[in-house]
N, C-alpha and C positions, 0 to 999 in steps of 0.2 A: 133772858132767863131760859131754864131747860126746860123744854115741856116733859111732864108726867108721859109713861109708855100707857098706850091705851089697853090694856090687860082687861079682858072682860073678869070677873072676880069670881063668875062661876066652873072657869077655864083651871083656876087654882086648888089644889089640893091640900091649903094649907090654912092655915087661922091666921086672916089681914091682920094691919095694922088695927089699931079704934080711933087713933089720932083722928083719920079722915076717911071720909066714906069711902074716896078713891084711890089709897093708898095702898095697893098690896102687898106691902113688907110687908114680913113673915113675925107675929108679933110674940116679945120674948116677954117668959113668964118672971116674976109675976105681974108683971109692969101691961100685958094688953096692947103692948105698942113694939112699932119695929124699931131697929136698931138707931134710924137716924130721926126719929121723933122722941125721943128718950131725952131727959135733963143730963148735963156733963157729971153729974152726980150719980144719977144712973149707969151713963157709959161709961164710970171709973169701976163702979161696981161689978159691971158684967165683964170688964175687961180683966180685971182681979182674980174672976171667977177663972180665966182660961188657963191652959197649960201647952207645954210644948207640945205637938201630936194629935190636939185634939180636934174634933171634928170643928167643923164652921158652917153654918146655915144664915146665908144673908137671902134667900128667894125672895124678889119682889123688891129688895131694898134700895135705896138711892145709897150709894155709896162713895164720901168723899174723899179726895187723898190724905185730907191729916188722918179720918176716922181708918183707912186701907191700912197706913201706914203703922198707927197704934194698933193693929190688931196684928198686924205680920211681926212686929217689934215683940208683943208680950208671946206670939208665941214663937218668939226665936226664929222667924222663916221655915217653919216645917207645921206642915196643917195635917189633919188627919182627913176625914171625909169633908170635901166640898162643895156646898152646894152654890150657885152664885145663877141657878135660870131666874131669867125675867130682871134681873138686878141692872142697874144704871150706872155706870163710872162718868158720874160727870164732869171731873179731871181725869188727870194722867192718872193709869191704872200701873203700877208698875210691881210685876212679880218676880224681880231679879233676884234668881238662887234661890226661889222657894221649892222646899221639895214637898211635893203630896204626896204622902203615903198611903193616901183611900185614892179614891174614885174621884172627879172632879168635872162637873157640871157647868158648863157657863151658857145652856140651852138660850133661846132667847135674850140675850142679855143682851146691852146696849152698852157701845163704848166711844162716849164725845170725844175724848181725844186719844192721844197717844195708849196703845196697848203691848204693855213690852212685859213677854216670858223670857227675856235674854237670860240663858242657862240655867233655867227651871228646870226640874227634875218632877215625872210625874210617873211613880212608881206602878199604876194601875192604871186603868185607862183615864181618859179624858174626851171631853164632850165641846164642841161648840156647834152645837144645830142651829142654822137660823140665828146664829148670832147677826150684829151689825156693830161697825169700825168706822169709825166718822172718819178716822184719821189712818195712821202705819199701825199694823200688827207686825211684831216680831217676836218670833220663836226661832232668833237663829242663837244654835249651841244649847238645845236644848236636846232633852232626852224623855224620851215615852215607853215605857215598859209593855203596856195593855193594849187596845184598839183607841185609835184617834179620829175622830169623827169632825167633820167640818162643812157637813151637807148642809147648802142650800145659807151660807153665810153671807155677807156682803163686807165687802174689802173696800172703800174709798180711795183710801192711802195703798201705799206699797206694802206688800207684803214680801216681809222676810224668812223666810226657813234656811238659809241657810246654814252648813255644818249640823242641821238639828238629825236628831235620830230616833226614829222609830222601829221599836220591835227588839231584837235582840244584837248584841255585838259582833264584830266582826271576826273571824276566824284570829289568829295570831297569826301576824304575817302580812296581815294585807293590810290595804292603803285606803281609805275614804274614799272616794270620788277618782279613785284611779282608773282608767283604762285596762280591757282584758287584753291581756297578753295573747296572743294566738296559742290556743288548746289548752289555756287555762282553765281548769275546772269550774263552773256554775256559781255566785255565791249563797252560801244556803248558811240560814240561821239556825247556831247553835243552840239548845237551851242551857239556860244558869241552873247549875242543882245547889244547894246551899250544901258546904258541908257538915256531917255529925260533927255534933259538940262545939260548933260553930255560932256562936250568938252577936249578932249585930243588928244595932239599929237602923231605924227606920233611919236617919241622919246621915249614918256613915254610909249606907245603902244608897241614899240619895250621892253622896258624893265620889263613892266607886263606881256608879252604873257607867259612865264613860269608858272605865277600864275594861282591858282583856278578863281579868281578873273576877270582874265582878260576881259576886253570888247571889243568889236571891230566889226563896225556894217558890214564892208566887210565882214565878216566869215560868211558861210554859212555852216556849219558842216563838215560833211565826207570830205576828200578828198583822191585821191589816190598818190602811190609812185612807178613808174616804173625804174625797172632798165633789160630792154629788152635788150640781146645781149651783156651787160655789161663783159668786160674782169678785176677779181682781179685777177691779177699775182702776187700777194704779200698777207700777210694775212687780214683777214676781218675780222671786228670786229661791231657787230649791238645789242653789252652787253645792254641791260637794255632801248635800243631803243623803241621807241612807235609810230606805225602808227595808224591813226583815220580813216582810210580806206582800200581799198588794197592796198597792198603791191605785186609786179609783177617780178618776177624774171625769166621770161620765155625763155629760151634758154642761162644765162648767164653761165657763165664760173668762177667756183674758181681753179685755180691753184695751191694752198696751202690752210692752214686750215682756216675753216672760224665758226664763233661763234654768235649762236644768244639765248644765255644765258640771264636771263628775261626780254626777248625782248615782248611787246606785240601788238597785231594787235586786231580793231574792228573786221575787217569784215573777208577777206579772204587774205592768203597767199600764191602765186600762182607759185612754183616753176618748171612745166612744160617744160620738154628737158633741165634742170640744169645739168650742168658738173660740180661733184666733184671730184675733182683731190687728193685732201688732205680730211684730215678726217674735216666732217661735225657734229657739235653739235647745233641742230634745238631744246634748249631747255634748262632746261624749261623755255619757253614759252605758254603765253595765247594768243588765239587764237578763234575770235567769232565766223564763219562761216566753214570753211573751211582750212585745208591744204592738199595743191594739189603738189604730190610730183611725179605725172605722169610723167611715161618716162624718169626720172631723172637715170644718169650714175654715180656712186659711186665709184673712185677708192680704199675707202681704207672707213676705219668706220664709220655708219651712225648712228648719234644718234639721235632719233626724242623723248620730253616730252612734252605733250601738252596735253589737257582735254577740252572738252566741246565743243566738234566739228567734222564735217566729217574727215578723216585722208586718204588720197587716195595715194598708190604706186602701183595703174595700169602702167603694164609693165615698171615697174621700176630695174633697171639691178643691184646691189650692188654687187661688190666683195668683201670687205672687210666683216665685221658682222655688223649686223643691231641689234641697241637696240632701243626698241620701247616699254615706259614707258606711259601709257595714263589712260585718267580717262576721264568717264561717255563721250565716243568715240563711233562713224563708223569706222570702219576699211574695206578697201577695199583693196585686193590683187590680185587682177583678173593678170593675168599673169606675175606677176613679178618673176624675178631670182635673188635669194639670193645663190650666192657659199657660202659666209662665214658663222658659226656658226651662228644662230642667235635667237631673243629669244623678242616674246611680251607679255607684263607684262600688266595687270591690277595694276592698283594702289590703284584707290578707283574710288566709283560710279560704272558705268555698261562700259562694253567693248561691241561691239555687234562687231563683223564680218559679215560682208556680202556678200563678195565672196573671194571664193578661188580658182578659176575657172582657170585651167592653168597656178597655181603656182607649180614653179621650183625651190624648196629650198634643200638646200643640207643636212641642221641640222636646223631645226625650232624647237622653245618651243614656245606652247602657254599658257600661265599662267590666268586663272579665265577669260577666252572665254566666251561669248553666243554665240553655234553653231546653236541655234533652229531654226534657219532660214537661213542657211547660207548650200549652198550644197557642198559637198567635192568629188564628182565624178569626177571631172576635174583636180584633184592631179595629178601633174605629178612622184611624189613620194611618196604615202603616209606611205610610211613603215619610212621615215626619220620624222615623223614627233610626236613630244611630246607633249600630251596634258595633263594638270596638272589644277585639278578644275576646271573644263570648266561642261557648262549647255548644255544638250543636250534636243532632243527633246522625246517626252514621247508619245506611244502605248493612244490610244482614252481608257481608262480604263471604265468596268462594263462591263455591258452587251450591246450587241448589237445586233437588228434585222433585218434582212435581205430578200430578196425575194430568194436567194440561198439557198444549202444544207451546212452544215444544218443553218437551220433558224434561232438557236436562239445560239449565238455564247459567250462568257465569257472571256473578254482581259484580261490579267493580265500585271499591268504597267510594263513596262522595257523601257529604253532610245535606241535612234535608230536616223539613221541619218534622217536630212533634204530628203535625196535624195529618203527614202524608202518613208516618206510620199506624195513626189510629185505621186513614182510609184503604189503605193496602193490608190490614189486617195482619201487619208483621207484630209475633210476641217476643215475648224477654225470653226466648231459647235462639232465636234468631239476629237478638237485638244488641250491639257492643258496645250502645252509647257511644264514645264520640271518641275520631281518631286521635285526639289528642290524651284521652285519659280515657281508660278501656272501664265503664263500669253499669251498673244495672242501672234501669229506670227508673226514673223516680215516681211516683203516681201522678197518674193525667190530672190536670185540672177541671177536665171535664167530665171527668168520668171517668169508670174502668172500660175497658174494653172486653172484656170479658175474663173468664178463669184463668187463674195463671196455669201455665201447660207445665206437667209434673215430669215430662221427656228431657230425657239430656241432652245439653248442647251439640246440637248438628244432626239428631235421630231426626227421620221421616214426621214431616208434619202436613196432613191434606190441606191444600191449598184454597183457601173458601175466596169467593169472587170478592172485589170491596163491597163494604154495607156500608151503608148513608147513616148515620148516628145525626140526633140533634144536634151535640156537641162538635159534629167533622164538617166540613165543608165539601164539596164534591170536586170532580179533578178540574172543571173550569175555572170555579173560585180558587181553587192552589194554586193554579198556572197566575192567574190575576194578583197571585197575593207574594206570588217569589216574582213576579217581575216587578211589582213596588215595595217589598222590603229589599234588592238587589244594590240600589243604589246607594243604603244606605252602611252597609258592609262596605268595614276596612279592609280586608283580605281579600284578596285579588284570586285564589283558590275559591277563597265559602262565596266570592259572588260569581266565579263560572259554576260552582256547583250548582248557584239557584239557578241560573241560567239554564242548563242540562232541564233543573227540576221542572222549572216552567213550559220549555218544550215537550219534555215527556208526559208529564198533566196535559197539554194541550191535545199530544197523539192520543194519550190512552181516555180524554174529554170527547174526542170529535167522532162523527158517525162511519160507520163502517161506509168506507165510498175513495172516491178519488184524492180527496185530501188525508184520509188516515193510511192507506195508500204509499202516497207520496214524504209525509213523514216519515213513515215506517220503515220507506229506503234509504231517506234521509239518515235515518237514526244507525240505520244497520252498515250504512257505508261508512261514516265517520261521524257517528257521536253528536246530531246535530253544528257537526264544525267545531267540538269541542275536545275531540275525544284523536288527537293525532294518531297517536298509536296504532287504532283500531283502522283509520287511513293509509296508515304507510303498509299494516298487513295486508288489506287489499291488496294495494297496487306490488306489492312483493308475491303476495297468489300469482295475482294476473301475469306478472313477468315472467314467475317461475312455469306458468301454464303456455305462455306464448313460447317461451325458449323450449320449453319437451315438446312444445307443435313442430319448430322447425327441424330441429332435430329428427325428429321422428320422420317428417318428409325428405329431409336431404336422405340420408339410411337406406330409403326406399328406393332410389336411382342407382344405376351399375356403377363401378368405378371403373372397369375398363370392357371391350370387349369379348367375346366369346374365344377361346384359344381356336374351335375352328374355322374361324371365319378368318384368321389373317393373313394366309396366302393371297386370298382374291382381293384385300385391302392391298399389299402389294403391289398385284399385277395391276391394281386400278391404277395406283398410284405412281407404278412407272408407265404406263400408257398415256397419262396427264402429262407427266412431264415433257414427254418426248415431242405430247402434240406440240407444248406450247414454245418446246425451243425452234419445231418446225417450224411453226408460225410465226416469229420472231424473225429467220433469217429470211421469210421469204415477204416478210414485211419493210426489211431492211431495203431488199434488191427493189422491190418494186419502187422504192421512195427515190433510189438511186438511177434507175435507168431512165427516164422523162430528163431527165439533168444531161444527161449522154447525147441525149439526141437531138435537144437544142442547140447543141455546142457547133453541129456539124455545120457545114455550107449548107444552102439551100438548091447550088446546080449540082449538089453532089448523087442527087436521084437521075439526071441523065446520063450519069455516066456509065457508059457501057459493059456489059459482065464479061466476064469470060467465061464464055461455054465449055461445060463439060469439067 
């Protein structure tokens, strides 16, 4: 049997039962007693009394399905103001197609089994504070005009909201639970104005509120949908739901999986110290303003699709993998912990990130990023981290002048973080954002850096030294932080780029001495080995300077000489000749005559002369 709810009776604000001392149904006149302590003679009586419309007050009552049933029957399923806190459905509650036309309470109430609003209509708000659901709640295809409140409830069973709708209708045109088309406009709730001369019940109101159409001069637009503190122990399910305002889920609790699959919200979705136990699919869903997924604990896969709106997982702890599917988005990550693989996608339109400020991810991809304003010095791991198509930011390109040495300086574009332009004290007069898409900054995450400078693009700006900000890192940690984000860069450009960045942070890091030095010529000969160009013009100076040397020395020797000097070249020159033909024949004879005189006899020396 059911036990009684322990209600202390001075918590009530109403006149108990007198049945029993512990009974706090709400006791009907003239009878002293509540509805389910009352004789079948009684409860024909009081049921006789009702009419279509009219209010209902069970607080405190134990309430069974035949007794549920005979009072929704006599008043034709349409009630007026409902009160039903502290009340017990010790069966099946079932409120299929009733429309409340007041205000509807089920504060405290307790529901042993099955609790089904399948296509209730609840003209004015509706209340479940601290209720509890032994079994399934379902409000799917249901409609809520007012504020819905569901703080601090407990769910056992599954809870269904599916198709259900809260707040006001949808534009004419659009689709429940559809995806935003890229640069589709925001969805923002209409208000219903009833027109003059217009009369319609409370009935026909209940069963137009689904329509485009609907009128209804209570409705004043936006409303919102809390479910604060709210415990699903069972799964959840908020398919193709539509709130016309906020939607509040700040500190609740999913214990199993929960699904808000083309779910869509006007304004903001506010999931704030959310405990997922089971895996979360936050998508796709449209989303007007915001979703705030701050501080939220993940036990197991988060999947966030949503487009055209802030997206914030400040300090948000997932261990499972986080997919995070977005289009023309904020993204904000300032200290969240991702253990599991994880991986955010652009989809279409622009992605911006805007901080990543003491994120702790284990395996992050980021897919087609705008980094150009977003600082990455507060990476708690940037060597794990993938960046694939992503916009970065861009060196102040042309020329620039200066009050330093030297004066008149010549950038050549290269991409570079956020964090160099906070430390190099370059502004948005100087600044093109990023070569692939020429546009302004977006605001640092860390800060501003100071006044925005009111000079036109490319006027004279004094050149101030870098300043150390809390938010900047100084030029050794940049060098340290583009040679471990390097690797993780697809583009074979953006990682010589970071390559250049990490050497030039190391020169303009290191002490004025033999090593700043030696980079310095490094840098200015060829670009740290990066910068061919700037190599081949050397060696094209140097060639050009070697050939106007020799040149200039040949020029300087005669080509022939003096006109008066060449008679005595002449006569020298036929006095050579002559020695050397003399010397020639008298070389010949000598070679010849030894040969003569061997030839001769040897008695030919006695032979006598003849004198004279």
């Amino acid at each position: 049997m059911t036990s009684r709810p322990k209600i202390a009776l001075m918590d009530v604000v109403w006149r108990t039962c007198g049945a029993s001392p512990g009974c706090p149904g709400i006791a009907r006149e003239p009878y002293g007693r509540c509805l389910a302590h009352l004789t079948p003679a009684e409860t024909g009586a009081v049921l006789r009394e009702l009419a279509p419309g009219q209010a209902l007050d069970l607080r405190g009552t134990t309430v069974a399905e035949d007794l549920l049933a005979h009072l929704l029957d006599r008043l034709e399923r349409r009630v007026g103001r409902a009160r039903f806190d502290h009340a017990v459905f010790t069966s099946q509650a079932r409120f299929g197609e009733v429309a409340f036309t007041g205000d509807a309470t089920f504060d405290h109430a307790r529901f042993d089994r099955l609790a089904s609003f399948y296509g209730a209509r609840f003209l004015r708000n509706v209340s479940f504070r601290a209720a509890r659901f032994a079994r399934e709640l379902s409000l799917h295809d249901a409609r809520v005009r007012g504020h819905a409140a569901f703080d601090h409830a407990t769910i056992r069973g599954d809870a269904l909201f599916g198709a259900a709708r809260f707040g006001g209708d949808l534009p004419a045109g659009s689709t429940p639970g559809g995806t935003p088309s890229p640069g589709a406009p925001p969805f923002r709730a209409t208000p219903d104005v009833s027109s003059e001369g217009t009369r319609n019940t409370p009935l026909a109101e209940a069963r137009n509120a689904s329509s485009p159409g609907a009128r209804n001069a209570s409705f004043h637009g936006r409303q919102d949908v809390s479910f604060e503190g709210t415990q699903f122990r069972g799964f959840a399910a908020f398919d193709a739901a539509v709130f016309a305002g906020d939607v509040v889920f700040r500190g609740a609790r999913f214990h199993r999986a929960v699904s808000f699959r083309g779910a869509v919200c006007a304004a903001t979705a506010a999931f704030e110290g959310t405990r997922f136990q089971g895996a979360a699919y936050l998508g796709p869903m449209r989303v007007g303003r915001r979703l705030s997924l701050a501080g939220v604990r993940a036990g197991a896969a988060l999947h966030v699709e949503t487009g055209g709106c802030r997206v914030i997982l400040r300090t948000a702890d997932v261990a499972g993998p986080l997919v995070a599917r977005l289009s023309d988005a904020d993204l904000d990550l300032r200290g969240a912990v991702l253990s599991g693989t994880s991986a955010v996608t652009r989809r279409s339109g622009r992605l911006r990130v805007t901080s990543l400020d003491g994120l702790d991810a284990a395996a992050l991809t980021l897919t087609g990023a705008d980094l150009r304003g977003c600082g990455l010095g507060g990476l708690r791991r940037p060597e794990r981290l993938r960046l694939r198509e992503c916009l970065f930011a861009a060196t102040p390109g042309g020329m620039r002048l200066r009050l330093g040495w030297p004066p008149v300086r010549w950038w050549s574009r290269r991409r570079v973080l956020a964090d160099e332009h906070l430390w190099r004290g370059w502004d948005a007069a100087g600044f093109a954002g990023s070569p692939e898409s020429p546009a302004p900054p977006s605001p640092r995450s860390h800060g501003s850096a100071g006044p925005q400078d009111s000079r036109p693009q490319g006027a004279h700006r004094p050149r101030k030294p870098p300043q150390e900000s809390p938010g900047s890192p100084d030029a050794a940690r940049l060098a340290v932080l583009y040679e471990r984000l390097r690797p993780g860069v697809d583009d074979a450009r953006t990682s010589a780029d970071f390559a250049f960045g990490a050497m030039d942070m190391r020169r303009l890091g290191s002490s004025r001495g033999r090593a700043r030095l030696l980079l310095s010529l490094y840098w200015l000969a060829s670009g740290y080995g990066l910068r061919t160009g700037r190599a081949l013009g050397w060696l094209t100076l140097v060639t050009a300077v070697a050939a106007g040397a020799v040149c200039w020395t040949a020029g300087a020797r005669p080509a022939r000489p003096p006109v008066g000097q060449r008679p005595q070249v002449a006569v020298v020159g036929a006095v050579m000749r002559g020695g050397v033909r003399a010397g020639l024949r008298g070389g010949v004879r000598a070679g010849l005559r030894p040969a003569a005189t061997a030839s001769r006899p040897a008695h030919s020396h006695a032979l006598p002369t003849r004198a004279g």
